[in-house]
C-alpha positions in Angstrom: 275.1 64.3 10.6 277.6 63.7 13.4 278.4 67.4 15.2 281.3 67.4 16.9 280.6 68.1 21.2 282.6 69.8 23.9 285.5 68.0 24.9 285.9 66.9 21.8 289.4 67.7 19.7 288.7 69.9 16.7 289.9 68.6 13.7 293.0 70.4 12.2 292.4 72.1 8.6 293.8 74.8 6.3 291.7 76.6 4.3 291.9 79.7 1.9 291.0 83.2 3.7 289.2 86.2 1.5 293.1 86.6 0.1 293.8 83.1 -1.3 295.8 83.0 1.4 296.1 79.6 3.5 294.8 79.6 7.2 295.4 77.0 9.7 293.7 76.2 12.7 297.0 75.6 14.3 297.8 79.4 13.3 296.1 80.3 16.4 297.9 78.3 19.5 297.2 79.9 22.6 294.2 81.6 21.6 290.5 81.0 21.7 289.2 80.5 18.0 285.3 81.3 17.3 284.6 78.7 14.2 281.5 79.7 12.8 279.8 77.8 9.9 277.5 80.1 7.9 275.5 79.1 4.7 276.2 81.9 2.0 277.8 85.1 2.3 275.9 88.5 2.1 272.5 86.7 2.6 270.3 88.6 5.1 270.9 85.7 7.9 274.4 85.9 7.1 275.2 89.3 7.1 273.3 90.0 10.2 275.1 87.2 12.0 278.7 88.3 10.4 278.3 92.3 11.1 277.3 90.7 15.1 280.5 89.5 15.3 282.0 92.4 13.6 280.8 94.7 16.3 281.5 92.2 19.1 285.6 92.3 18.4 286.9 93.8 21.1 284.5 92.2 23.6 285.7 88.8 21.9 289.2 90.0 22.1 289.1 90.6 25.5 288.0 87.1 26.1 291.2 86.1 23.7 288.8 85.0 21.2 289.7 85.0 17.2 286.6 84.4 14.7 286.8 82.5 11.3 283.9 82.0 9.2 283.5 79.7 7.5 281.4 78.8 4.3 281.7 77.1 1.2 281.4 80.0 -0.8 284.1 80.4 -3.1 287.1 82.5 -2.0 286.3 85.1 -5.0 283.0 86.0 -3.5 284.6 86.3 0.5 286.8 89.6 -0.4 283.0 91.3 -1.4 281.4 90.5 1.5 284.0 91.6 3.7 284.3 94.8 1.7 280.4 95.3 1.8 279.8 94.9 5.3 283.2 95.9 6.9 283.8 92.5 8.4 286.9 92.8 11.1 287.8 89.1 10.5 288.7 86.4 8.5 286.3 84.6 6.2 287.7 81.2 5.3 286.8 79.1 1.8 285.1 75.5 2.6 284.3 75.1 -1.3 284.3 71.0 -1.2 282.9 71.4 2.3 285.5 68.7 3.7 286.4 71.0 6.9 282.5 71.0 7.4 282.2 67.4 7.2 285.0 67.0 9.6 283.0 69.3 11.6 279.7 67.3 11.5 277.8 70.6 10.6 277.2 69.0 6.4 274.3 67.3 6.5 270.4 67.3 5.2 268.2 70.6 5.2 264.5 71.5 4.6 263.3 74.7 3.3 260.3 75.7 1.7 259.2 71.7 1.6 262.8 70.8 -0.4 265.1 68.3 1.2 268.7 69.2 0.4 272.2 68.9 1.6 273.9 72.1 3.5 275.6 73.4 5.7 274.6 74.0 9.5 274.4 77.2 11.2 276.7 75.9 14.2 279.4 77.6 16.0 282.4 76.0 17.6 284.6 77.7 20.7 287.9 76.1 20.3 290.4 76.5 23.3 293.7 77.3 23.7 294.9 73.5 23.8 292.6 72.6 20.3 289.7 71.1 22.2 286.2 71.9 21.5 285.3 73.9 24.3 281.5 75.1 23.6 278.9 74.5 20.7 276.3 77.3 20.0 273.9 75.7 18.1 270.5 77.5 19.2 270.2 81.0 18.5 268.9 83.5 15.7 271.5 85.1 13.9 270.7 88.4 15.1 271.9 86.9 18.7 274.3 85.0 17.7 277.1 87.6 19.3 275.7 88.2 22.3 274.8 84.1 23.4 278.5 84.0 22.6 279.4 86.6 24.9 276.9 85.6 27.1 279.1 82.2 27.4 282.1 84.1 28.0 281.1 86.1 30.6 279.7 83.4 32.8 
């Protein structure tokens, strides 16, 4: 697994939101986009980590940051966990997880003794100009929010 670092440009993708609607990264020129890869939506880790965020908007607003999740849960199963959990932002469909590869957050995972492939709980900040800016890649999902802000507010 080969994750992308800061100073690095982040690959350009399109991907379907929670509407089957298609979202580009170049949608958001001139802003700061949060990328964050999650495993599988309305899972405890998850949803903890996504309702974080959800709470965090306007602090991450006010630091001209957008969020997109990002899983490779089918774009069927997105619109319920938005609805669920009141999620204030968009959930993107990685089903063939190509944007994740591109990424370098695809890779080999151990739980419970198995040896699988997944995806990695890694967070990108993208800049204004494309580049990666910041990776989060240590933190519990309960945190993840506030390392972020803790980032922006340095």
């Amino acid at each position: 697994m080969n994750t992308l670092t800061a100073g690095m440009l982040a690959p350009t993708f399109t991907l379907l939101n929670q509407d089957n609607q298609p979202v580009s990264l170049s949608d958001f020129k001139g802003k700061k986009v949060l990328a964050y890869f999650y495993p599988k939506a309305m899972t405890p880790g998850c949803t903890v980590q996504a309702c974080g965020l959800r709470d965090s908007k306007a602090e991450l607003e006010a630091h001209n940051v957008v969020v997109l999740g990002i899983s490779i849960d089918p774009v069927k199963r997105l619109p319920k966990f938005i609805e669920r959990d009141n999620l204030n932002f968009t959930l993107l469909s990685d089903e063939d997880h190509a944007v994740a590869d591109q990424f370098g957050v695809w890779g080999e995972k151990k739980f419970m003794g198995k040896i699988y492939d997944g995806l990695h709980r890694i967070s990108f900040l993208i800049d204004e100009q494309g580049k990666i800016e910041h990776v989060f890649d240590k933190f519990k999902t309960k945190d993840h929010h506030q390392v972020v802000l803790d980032y922006l507010n340095q």
